[in-house]
N, C-alpha and C positions, 0 to 999 in steps of 0.2 A: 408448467408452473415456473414463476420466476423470485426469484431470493436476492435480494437489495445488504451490502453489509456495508456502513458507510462512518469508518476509525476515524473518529477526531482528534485532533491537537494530538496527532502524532509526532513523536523528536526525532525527526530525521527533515532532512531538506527535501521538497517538491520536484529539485532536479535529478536527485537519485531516485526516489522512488519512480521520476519520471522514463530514465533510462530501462526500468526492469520492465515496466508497465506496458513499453514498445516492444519487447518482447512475446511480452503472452497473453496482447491482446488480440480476439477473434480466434482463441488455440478454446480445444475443448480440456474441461478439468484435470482429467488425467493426465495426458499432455503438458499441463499447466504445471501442476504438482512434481514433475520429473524433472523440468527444466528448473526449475525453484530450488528443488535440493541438490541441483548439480553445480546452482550459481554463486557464485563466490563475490556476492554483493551483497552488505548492511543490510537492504531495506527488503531481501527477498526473504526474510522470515517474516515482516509484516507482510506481505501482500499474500502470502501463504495462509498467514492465519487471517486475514480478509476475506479471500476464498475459502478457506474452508465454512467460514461463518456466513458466507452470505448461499454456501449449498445446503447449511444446515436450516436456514431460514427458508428455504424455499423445500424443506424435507427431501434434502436428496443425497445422504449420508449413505444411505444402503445401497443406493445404484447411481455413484456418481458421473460413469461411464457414458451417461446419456447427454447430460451435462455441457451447457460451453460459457466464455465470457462473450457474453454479450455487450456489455458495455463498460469500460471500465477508465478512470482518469483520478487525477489529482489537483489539487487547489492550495492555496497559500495560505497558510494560516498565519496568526499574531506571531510577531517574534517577542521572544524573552530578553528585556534590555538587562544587561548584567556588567558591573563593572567590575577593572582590572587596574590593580595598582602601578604607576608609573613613577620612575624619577622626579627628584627633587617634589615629592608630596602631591604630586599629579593622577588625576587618574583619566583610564581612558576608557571607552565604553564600546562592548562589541556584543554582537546580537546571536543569540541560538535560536535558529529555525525552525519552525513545526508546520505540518502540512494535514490536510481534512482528503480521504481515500475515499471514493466511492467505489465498488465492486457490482454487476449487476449480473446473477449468471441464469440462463434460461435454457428451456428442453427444447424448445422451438428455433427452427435455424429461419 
């Protein structure tokens, strides 16, 4: 069986998420979940709660163990244009990043 969880307009940047994501991708769940709470990166509590939702969509909460990432990547989302006040009445304008998670985990190797 396979479980698709797929987080949009998440607020973190595509290139950390990206760093965690080479991690634990092609690792089986378990696996997965140990290296996640041992990592001392931002985005590794979302990709945790990614995985865990895209095992519960594929019903495999009870016997995760069997479990792997099959497929797993990130994409760019809109950015948030938000401005910041500058000297002499100026302002200047800088961007918050969000990014769209796809997770794909399957019992099939």
């Amino acid at each position: 069986m396979e479980g698709i969880c797929r987080a949009k307009f998440v607020r973190c940047s595509p290139i950390k998420i990206m760093q965690v994501l080479r991690i634990v991708r092609n690792k089986s769940v378990l696996e997965a979940f140990n290296i996640l709470d041992n990592l001392n990166k931002s985005s590794s509590e979302i990709i945790y709660k990614a995985i865990k939702s895209a095992l519960a969509n594929a019903k495999g909460l009870k016997s995760p163990d069997k479990y792997f990432i099959k497929q797993c990547f990130v994409t760019k989302g809109p950015y948030f244009k938000r401005i910041m006040p500058r000297a002499f009445g100026r302002a200047a304008m800088f961007t918050r990043k969000t990014a769209h998670l796809t997770v794909v985990v399957s019992d099939k190797k």
